[in-house]
C-alpha positions as CSV (number, residue, x, y, z in Angstrom):
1,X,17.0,62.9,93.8
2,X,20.2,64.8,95.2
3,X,19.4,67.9,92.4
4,X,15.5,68.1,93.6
5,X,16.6,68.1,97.4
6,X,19.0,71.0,96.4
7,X,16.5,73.0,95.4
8,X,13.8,71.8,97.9
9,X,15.5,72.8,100.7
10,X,16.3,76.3,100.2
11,X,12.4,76.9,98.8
12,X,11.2,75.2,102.2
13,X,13.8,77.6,104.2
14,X,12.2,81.0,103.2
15,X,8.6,79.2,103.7
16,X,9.4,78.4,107.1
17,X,10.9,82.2,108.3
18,X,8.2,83.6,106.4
19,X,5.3,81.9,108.3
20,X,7.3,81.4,111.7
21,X,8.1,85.6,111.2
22,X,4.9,86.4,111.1
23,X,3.2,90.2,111.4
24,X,3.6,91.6,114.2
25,X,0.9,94.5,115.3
26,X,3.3,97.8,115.6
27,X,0.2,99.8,117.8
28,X,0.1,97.0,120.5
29,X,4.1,96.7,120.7
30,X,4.4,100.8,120.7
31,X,1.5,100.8,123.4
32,X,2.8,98.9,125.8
33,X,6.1,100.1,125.8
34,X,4.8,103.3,126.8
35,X,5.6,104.6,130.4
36,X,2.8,105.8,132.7
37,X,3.9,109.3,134.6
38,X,2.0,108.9,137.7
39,X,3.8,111.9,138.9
40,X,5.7,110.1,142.2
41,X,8.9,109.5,142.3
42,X,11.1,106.0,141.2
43,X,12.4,105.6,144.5
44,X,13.5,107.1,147.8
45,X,14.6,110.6,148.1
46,X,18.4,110.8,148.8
47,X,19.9,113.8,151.2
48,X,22.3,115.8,148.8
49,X,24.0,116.8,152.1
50,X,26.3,113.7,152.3
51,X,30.3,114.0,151.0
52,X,30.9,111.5,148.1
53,X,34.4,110.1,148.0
54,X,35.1,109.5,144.9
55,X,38.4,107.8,143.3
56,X,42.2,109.6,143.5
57,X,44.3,107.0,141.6
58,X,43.8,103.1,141.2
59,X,40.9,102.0,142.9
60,X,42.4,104.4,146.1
61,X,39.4,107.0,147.9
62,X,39.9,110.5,147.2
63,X,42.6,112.2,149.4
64,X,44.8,109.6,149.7
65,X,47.3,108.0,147.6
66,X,48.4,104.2,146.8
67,X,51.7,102.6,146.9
68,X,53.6,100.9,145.2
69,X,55.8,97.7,145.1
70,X,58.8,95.9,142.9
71,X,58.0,92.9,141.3
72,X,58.5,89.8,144.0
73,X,58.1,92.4,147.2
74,X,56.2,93.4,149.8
75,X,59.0,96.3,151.5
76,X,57.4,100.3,150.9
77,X,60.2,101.4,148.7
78,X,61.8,104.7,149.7
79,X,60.1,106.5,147.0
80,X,56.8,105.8,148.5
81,X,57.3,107.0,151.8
82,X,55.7,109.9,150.9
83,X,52.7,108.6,149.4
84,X,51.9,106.6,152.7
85,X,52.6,109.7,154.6
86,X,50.4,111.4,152.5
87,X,47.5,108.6,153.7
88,X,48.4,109.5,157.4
89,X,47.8,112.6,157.2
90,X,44.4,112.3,155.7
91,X,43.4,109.6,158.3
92,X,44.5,112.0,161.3
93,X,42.0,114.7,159.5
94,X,39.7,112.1,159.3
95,X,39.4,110.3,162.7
96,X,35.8,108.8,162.2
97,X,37.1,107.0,159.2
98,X,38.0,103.4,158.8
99,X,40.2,102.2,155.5
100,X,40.8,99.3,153.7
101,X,44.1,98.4,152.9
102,X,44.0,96.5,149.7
103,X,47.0,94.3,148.6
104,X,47.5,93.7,145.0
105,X,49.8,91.9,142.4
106,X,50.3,91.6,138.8
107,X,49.2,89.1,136.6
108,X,52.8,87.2,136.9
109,X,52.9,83.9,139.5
110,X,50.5,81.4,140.7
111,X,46.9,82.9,142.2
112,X,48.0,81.2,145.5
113,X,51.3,82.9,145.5
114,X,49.7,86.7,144.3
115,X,46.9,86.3,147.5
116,X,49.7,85.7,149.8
117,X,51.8,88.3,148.7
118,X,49.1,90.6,148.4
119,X,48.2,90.5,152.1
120,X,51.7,90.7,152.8
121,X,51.8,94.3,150.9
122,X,48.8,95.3,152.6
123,X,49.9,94.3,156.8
124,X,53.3,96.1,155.2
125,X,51.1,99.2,154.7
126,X,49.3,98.9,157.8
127,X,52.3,98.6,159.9
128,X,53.6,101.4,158.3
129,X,50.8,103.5,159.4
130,X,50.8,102.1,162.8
131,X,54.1,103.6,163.6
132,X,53.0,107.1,161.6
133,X,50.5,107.2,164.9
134,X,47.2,105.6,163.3
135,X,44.9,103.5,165.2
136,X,44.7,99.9,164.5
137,X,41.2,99.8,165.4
138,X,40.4,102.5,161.9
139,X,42.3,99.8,159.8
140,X,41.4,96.6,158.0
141,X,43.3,94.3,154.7
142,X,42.7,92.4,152.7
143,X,43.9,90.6,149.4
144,X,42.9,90.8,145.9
145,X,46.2,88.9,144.2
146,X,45.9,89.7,140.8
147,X,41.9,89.6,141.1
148,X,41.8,93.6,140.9
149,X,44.1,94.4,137.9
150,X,43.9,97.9,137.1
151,X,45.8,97.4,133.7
152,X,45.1,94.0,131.7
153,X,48.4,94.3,129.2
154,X,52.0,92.3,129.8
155,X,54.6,94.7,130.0
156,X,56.2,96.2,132.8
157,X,54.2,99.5,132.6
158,X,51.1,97.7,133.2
159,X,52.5,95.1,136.0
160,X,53.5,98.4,138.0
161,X,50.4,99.7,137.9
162,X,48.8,96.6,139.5
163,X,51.7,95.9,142.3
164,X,50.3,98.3,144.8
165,X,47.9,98.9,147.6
166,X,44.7,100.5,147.5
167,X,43.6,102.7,150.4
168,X,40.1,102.5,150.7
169,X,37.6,104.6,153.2
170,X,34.8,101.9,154.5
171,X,31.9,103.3,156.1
């Protein structure tokens, strides 16, 4: 009994995707996958007048720069004084623009902990640029923890990369 359901099975296999396959008609599939030019466009026509802003570094807009943070910290390290003065700079160019100060964290600590001291990193930007002159009004933060990883591995090249903020234009 066992030997002729061994072989039963199989046979009834190959019956069944044979007649479930089926033959399908190639003309009607090609047809209707055929697109009809009615000559208009897809969609609203765009102004090519407008500025993109496109990306510097990180997830930061074009002409400005993020910063960067030790592991545990929320203090602008001496070294990235610059960078931030850099940012202010731009934003005095650029008075009509608002930014996003986006706080971030590596991978490493609890998601409660990474939110907190994400927003910490990012008021520590802003209250940076309050002093360099900028208007409060222009700014806004916010925290991403380690939501917004810009590097996925576990070493401390890639945990760097993610302790930062982002400066972001809004419009």
């Amino acid at each position: 009994m066992i030997a002729n359901v061994k072989t039963l099975l199989p046979a009834l296999l190959c019956v069944s995707i044979l007649s479930l396959s089926g033959c399908g008609s190639k003309s009607k599939t090609d047809e209707a996958m055929k697109t009809v030019d009615t000559g208009e466009a897809m969609g609203a026509t765009e102004s090519l007048d407008s500025t993109p802003r496109g990306i510097s570094e990180g997830r930061t807009s074009e002409g400005m720069l993020p910063v960067y943070f030790n592991y545990d910290s929320s203090d602008i390290k001496s070294d990235q004084v610059p960078r931030i003065e850099v940012n202010a700079a731009f934003m005095k160019s650029n008075p009509d623009l608002s930014i996003r100060i986006e706080g971030n964290c590596d991978a490493r600590g609890t998601n409660e902990y990474n939110m907190a001291l994400g927003e910490r990193r990012a008021l520590a930007g802003k209250k940076y640029l309050l002093n360099l002159g900028i208007d409060e009004a222009k700014l806004s933060t916010v925290s991403y923890g380690e939501e917004r990883m810009l590097l996925h591995g576990h070493d401390e090249l890639s945990w760097a990369q993610n302790r930062r903020d982002d400066f972001v234009v809004v419009e």
